[in-house]
N, CA, C and O atoms as a MOPAC input file, in Angstrom:
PM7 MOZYME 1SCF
protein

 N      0.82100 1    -1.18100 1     0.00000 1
 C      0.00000 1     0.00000 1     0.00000 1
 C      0.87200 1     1.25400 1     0.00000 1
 O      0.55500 1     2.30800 1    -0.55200 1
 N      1.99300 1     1.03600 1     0.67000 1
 C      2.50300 1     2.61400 1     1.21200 1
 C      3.81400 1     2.84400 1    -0.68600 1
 O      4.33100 1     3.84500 1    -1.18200 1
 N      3.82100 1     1.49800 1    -1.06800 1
 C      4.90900 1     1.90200 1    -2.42000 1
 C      3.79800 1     2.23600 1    -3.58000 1
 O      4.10700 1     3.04800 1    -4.45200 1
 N      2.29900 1     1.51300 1    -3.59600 1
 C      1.79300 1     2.22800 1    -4.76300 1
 C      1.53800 1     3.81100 1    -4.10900 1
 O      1.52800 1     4.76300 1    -4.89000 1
 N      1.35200 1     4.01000 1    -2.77800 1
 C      1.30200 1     5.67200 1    -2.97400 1
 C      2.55300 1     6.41400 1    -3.50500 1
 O      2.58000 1     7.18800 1    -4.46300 1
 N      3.46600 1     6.08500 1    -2.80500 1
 C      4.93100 1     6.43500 1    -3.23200 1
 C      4.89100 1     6.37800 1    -5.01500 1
 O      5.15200 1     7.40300 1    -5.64500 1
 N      4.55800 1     5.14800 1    -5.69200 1
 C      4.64500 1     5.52500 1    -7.10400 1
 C      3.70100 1     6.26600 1    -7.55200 1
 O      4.04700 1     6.82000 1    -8.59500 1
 N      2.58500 1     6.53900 1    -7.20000 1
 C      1.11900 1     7.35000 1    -7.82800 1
 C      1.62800 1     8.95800 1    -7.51900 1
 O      1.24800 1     9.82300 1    -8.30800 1
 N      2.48100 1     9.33900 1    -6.37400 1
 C      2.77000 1    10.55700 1    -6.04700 1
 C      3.90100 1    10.69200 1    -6.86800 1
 O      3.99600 1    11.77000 1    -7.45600 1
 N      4.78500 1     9.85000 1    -7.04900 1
 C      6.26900 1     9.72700 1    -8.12000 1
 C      5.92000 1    10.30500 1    -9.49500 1
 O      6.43500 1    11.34200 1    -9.91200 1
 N      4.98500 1     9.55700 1   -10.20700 1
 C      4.05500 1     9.67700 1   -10.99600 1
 C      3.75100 1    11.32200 1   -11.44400 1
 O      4.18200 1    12.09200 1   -12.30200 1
 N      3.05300 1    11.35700 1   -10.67100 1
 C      2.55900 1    13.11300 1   -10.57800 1
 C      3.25900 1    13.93300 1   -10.72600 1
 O      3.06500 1    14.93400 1   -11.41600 1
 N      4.27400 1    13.64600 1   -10.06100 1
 C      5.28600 1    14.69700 1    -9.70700 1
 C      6.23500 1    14.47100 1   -11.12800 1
 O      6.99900 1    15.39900 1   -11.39700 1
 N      6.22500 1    13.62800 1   -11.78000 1
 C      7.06800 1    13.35700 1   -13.03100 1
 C      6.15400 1    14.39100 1   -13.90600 1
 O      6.53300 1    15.30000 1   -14.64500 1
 N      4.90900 1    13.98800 1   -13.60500 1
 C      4.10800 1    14.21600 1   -14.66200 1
 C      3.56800 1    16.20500 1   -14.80900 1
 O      3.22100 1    16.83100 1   -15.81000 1
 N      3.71800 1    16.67000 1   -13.35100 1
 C      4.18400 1    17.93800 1   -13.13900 1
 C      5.24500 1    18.76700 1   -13.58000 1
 O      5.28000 1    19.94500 1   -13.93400 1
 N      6.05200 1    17.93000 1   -13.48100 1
 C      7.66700 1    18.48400 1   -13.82700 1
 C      7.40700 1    18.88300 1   -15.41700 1
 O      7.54300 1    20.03900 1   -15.81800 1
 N      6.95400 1    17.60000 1   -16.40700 1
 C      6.69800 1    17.71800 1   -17.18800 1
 C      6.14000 1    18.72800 1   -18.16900 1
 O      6.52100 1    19.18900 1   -19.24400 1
 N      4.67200 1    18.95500 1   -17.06800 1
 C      3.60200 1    20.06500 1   -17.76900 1
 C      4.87800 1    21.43800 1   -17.79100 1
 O      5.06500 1    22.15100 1   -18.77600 1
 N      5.64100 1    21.56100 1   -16.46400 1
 C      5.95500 1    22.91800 1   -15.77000 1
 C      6.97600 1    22.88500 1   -17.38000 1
 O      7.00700 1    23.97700 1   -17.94700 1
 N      7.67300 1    21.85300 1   -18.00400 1
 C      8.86100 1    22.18800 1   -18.54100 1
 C      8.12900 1    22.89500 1   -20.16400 1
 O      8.50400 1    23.63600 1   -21.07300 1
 N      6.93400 1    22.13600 1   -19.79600 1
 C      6.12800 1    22.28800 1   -21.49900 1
 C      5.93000 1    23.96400 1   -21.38600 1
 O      5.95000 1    24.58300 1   -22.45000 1
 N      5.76100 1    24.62700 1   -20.28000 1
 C      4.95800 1    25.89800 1   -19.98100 1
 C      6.42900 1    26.75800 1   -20.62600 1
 O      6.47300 1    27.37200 1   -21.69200 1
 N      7.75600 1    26.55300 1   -19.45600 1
 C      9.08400 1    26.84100 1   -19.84800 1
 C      8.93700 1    27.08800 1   -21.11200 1
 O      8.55700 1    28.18200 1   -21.53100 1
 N      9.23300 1    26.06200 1   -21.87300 1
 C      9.29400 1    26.11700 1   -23.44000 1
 C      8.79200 1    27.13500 1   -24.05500 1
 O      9.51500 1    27.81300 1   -24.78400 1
 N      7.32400 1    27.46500 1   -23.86100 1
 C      6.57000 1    28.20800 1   -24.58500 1
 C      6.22500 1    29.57800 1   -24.53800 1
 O      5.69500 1    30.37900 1   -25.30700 1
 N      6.91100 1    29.60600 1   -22.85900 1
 C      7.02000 1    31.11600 1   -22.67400 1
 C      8.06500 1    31.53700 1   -22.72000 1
 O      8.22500 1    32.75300 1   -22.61400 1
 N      9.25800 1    30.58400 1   -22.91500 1
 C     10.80300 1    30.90700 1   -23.39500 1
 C     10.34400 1    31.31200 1   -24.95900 1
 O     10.36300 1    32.48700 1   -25.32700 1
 N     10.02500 1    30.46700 1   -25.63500 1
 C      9.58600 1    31.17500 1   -27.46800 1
 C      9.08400 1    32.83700 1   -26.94800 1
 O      9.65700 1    33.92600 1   -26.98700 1
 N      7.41900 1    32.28400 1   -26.34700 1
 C      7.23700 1    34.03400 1   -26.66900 1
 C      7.82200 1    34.74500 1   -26.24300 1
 O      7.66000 1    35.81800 1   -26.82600 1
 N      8.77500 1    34.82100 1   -25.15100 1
 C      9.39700 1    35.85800 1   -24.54200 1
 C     10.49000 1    36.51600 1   -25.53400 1
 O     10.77300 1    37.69400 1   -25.75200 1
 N     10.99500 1    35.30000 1   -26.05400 1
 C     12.18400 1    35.46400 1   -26.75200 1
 C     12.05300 1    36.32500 1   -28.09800 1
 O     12.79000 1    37.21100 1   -28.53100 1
 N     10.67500 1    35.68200 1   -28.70500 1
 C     10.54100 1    36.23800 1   -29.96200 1
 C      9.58200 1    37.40400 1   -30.12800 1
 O      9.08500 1    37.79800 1   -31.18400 1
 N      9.38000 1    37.96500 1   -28.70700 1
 C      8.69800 1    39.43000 1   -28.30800 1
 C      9.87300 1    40.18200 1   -28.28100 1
 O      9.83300 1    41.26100 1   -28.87300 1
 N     11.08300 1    39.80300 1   -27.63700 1
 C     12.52500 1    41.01200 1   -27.16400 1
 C     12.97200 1    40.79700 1   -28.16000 1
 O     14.00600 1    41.44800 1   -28.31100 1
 N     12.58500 1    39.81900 1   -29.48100 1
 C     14.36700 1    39.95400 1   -30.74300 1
 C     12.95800 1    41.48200 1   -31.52600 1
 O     13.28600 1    42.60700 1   -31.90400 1
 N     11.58600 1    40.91700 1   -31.51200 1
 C     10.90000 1    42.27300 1   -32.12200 1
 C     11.00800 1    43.52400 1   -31.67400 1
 O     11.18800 1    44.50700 1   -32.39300 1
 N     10.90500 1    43.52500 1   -30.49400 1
 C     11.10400 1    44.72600 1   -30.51500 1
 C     12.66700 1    45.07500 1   -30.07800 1
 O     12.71100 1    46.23600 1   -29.67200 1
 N     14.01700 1    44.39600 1   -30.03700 1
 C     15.07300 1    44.73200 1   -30.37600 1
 C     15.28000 1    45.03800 1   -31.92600 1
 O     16.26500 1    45.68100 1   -32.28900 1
 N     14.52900 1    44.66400 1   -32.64700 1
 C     15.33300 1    44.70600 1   -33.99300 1
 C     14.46100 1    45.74600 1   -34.62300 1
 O     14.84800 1    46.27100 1   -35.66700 1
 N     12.89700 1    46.22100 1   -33.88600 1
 C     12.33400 1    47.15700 1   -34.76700 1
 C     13.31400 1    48.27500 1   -34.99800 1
 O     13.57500 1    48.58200 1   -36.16200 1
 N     13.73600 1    48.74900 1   -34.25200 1
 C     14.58200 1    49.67400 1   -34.59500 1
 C     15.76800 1    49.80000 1   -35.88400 1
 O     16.28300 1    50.77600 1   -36.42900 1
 N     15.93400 1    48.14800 1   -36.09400 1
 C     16.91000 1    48.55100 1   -36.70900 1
 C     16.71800 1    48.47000 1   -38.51300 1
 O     15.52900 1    48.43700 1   -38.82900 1
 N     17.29400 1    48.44900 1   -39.21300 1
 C     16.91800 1    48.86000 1   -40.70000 1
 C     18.02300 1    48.12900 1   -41.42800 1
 O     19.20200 1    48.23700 1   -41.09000 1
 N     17.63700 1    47.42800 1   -42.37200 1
 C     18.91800 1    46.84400 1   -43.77900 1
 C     18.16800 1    48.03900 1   -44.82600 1
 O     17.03100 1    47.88200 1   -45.27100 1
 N     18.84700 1    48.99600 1   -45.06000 1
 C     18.41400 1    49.43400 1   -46.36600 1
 C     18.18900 1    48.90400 1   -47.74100 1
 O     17.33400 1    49.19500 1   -48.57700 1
 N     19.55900 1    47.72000 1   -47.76900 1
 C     19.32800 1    47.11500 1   -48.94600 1
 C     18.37900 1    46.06200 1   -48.90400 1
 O     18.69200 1    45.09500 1   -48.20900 1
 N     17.24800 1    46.03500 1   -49.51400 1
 C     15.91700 1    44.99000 1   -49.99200 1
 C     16.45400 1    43.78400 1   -50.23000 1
 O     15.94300 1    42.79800 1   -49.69900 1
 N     17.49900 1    43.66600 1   -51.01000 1
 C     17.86500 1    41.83000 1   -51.24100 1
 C     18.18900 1    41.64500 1   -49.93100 1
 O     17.57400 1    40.74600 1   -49.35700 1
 N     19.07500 1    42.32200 1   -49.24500 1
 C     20.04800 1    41.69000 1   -48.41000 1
 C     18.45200 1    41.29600 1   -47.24200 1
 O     18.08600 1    40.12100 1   -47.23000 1
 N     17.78700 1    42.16300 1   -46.51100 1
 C     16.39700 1    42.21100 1   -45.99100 1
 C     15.51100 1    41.51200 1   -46.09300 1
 O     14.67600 1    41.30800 1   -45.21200 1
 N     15.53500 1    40.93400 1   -47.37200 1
 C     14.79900 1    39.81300 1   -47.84000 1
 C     15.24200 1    38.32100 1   -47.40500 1
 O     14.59000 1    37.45700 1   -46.81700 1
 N     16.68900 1    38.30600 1   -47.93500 1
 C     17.06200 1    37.36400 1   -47.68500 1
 C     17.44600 1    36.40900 1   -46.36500 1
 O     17.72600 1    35.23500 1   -46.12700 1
 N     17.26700 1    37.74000 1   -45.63200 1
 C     17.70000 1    37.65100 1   -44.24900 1
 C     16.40900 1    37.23800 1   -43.62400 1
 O     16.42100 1    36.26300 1   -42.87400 1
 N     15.36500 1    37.83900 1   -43.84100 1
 C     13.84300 1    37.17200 1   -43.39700 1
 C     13.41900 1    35.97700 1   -43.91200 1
 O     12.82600 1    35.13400 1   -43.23900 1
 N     13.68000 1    35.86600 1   -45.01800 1
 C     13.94700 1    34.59400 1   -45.46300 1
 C     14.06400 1    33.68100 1   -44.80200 1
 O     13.26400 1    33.02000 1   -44.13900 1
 N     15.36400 1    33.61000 1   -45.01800 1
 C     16.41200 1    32.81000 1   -43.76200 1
 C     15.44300 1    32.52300 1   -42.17600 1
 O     15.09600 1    31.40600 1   -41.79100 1
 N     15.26800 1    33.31300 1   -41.73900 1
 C     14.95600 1    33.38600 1   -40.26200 1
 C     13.34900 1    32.99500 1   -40.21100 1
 O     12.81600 1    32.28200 1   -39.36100 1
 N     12.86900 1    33.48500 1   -41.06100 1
 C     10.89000 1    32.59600 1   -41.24100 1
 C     11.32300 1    31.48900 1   -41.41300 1
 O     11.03500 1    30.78700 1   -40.44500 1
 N     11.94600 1    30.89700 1   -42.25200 1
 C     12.39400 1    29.38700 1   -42.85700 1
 C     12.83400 1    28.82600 1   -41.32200 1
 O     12.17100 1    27.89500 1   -40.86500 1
 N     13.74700 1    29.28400 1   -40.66600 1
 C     14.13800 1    28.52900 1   -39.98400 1
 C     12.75200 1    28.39100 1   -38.41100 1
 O     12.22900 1    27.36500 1   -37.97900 1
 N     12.57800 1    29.66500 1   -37.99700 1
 C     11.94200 1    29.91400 1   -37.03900 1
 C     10.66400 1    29.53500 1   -37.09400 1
 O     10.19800 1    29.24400 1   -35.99200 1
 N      9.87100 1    29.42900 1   -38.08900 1
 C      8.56000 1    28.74400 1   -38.60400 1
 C      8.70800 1    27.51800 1   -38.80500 1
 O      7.71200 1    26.84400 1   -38.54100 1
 N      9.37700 1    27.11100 1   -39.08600 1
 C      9.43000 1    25.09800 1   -39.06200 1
 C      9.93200 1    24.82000 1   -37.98900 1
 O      9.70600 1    23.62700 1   -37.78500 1
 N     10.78400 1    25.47700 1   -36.75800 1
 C     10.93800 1    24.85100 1   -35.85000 1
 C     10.03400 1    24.82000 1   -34.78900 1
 O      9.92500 1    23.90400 1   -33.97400 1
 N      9.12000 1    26.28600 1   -34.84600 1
 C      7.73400 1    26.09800 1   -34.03300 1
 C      6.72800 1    25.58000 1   -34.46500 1
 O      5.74700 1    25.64000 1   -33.72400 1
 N      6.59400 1    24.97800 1   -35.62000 1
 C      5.76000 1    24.58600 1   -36.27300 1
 C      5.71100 1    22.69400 1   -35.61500 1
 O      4.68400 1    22.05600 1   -35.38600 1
 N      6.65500 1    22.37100 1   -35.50900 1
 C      7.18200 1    21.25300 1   -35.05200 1
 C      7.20800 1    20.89900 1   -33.93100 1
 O      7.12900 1    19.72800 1   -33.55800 1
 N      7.38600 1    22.39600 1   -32.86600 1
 C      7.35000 1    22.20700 1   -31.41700 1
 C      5.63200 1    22.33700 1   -31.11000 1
 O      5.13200 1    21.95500 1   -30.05200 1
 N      4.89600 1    22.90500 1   -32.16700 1
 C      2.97000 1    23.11100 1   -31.52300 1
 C      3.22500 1    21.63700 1   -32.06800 1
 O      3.41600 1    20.86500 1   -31.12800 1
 N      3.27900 1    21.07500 1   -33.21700 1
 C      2.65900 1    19.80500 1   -33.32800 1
 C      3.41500 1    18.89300 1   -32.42300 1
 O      2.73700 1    17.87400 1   -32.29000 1
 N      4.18400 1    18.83800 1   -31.95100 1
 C      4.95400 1    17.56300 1   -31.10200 1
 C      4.25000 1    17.90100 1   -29.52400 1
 O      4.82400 1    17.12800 1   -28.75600 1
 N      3.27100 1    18.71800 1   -28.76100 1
 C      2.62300 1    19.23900 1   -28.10300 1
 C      0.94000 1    19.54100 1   -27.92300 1
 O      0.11700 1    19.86900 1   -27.06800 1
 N      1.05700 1    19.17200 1   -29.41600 1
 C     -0.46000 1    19.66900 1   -30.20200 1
 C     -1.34300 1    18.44200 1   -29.05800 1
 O     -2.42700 1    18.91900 1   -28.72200 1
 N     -1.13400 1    17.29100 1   -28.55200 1
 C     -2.16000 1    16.59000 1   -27.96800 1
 C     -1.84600 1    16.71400 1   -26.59500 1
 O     -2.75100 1    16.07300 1   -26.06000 1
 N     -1.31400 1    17.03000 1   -25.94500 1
 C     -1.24000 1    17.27000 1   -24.75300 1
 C     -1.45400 1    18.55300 1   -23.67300 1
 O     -1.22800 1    19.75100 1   -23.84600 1
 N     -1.90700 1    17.93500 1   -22.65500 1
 C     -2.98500 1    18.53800 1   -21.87000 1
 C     -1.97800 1    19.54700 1   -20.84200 1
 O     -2.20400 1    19.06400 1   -19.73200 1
 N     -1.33000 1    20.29800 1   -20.70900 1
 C     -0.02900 1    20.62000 1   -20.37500 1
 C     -0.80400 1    22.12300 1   -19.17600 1
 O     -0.14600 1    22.65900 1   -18.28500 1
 N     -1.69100 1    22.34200 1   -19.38600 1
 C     -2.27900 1    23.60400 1   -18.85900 1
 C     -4.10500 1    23.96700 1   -18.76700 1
 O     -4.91400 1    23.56500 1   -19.60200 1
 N     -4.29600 1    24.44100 1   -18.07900 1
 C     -5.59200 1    24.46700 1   -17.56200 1
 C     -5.63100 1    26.25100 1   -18.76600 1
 O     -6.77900 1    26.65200 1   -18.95700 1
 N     -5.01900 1    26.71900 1   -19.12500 1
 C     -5.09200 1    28.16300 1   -19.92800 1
 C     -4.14300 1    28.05700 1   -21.08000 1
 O     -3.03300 1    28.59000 1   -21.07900 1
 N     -4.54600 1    27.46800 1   -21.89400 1
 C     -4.00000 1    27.20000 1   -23.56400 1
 C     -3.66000 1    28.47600 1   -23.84300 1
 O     -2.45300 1    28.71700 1   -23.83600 1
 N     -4.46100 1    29.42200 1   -24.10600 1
 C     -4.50400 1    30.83600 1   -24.72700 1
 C     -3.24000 1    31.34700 1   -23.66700 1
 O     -2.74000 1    32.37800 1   -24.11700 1
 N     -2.75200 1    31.01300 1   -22.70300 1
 C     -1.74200 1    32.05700 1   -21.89400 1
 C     -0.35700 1    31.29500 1   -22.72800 1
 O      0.73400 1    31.75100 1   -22.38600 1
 N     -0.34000 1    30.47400 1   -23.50600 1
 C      0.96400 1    29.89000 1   -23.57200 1
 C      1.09700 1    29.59400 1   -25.13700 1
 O      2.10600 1    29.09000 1   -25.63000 1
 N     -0.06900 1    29.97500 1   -25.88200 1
 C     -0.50100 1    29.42700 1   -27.37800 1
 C     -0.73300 1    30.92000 1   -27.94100 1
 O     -1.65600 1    31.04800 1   -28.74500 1
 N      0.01600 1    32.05500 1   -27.59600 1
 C      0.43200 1    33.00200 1   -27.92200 1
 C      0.03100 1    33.88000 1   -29.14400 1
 O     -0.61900 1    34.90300 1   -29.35900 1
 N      1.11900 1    32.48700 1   -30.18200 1
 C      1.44800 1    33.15500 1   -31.68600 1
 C      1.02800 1    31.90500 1   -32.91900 1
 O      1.80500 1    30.95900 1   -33.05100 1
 N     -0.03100 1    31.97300 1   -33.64400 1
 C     -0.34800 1    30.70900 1   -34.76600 1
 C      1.23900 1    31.06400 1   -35.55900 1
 O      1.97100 1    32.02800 1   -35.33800 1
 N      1.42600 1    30.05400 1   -36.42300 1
 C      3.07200 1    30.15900 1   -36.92400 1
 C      2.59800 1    31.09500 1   -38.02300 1
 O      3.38500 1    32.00900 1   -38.26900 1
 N      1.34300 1    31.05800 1   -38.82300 1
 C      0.77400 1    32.70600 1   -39.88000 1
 C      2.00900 1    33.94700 1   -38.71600 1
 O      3.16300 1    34.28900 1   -38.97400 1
 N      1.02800 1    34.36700 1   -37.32700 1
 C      1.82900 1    35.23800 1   -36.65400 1
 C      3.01300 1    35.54500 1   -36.52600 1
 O      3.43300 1    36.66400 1   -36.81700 1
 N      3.62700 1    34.74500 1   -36.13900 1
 C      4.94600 1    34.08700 1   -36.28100 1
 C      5.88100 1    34.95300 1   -37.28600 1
 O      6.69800 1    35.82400 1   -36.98500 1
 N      5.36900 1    34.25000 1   -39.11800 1
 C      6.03200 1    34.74700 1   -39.76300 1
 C      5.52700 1    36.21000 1   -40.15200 1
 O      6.30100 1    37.10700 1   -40.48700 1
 N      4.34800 1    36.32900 1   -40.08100 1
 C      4.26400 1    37.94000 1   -39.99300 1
 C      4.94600 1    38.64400 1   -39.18400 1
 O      5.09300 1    39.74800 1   -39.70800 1
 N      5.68700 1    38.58600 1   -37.70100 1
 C      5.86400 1    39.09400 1   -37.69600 1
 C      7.85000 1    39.03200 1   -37.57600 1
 O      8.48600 1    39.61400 1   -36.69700 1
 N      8.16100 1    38.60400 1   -38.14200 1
 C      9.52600 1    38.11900 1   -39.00300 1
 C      9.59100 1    39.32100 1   -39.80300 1
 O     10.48800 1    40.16400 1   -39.77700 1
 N      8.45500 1    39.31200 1   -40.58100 1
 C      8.24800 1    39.68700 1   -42.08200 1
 C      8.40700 1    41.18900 1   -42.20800 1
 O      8.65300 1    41.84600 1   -43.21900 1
 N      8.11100 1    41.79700 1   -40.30800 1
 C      8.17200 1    43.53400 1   -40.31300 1
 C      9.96400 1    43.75200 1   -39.75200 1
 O     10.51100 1    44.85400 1   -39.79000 1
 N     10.45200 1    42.86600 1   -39.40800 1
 C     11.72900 1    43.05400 1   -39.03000 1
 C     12.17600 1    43.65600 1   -39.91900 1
 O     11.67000 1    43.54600 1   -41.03600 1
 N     13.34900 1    44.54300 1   -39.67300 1
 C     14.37400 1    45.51500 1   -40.28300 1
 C     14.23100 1    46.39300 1   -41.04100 1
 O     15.11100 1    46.88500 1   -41.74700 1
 N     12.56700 1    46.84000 1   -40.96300 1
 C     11.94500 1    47.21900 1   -41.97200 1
 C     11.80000 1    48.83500 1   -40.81200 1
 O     10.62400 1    49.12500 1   -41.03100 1
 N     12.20500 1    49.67400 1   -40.03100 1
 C     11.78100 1    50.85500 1   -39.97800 1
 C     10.82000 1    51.50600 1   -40.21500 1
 O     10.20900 1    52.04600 1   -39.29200 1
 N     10.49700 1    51.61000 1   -41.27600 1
 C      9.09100 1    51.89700 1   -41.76300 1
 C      7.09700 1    50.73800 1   -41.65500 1
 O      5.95600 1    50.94300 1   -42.06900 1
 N      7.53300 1    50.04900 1   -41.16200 1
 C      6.66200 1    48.66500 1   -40.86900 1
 C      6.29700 1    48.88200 1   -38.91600 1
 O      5.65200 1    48.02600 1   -38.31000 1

């Protein structure tokens, strides 16, 4: 009796750790990809290829890797408030990639 409580509380507590690391994750993204926006609004590539290419680059990479982290997450029950941690759809995402370095945006 006293080791299935010990494993049912083991359990939980795995299974806590878990949710807490899923939360980590997701408020490490938005946090992260709120301070590179508004670090970089400021800044400007005048030249259009180079601007392009550079958003490019960074939607390509940054959109398939969250794209990968909602679906590897997409079934699990990780939070009682989805909407506090489900932020940005990856559309958002690359929109807002898409105003980087742009000054005028």
């Amino acid at each position: 009796m006293f080791s299935e409580n010990v494993f049912k509380q083991l359990r939980k507590t795995v299974k806590d750790k878990e949710r807490q690391a899923i939360k980590d994750k997701f408020k490490g993204f938005n946090d992260g990809l709120e301070e590179l926006c508004k670090i970089q609004k400021g800044w400007a590539i005048p030249d259009k290829e180079q601007r392009d290419f550079i958003r490019q680059a960074q939607r390509k990479v940054v959109s398939e890797a969250y794209k990968a982290f909602l679906q590897r997450y997409a079934n699990i029950s990780f939070t009682k408030n989805p909407e506090k941690y489900h932020k940005y759809r990856p559309d958002d995402v690359e929109d807002m990639i898409e105003r980087l370095f742009d000054t005028s945006a």
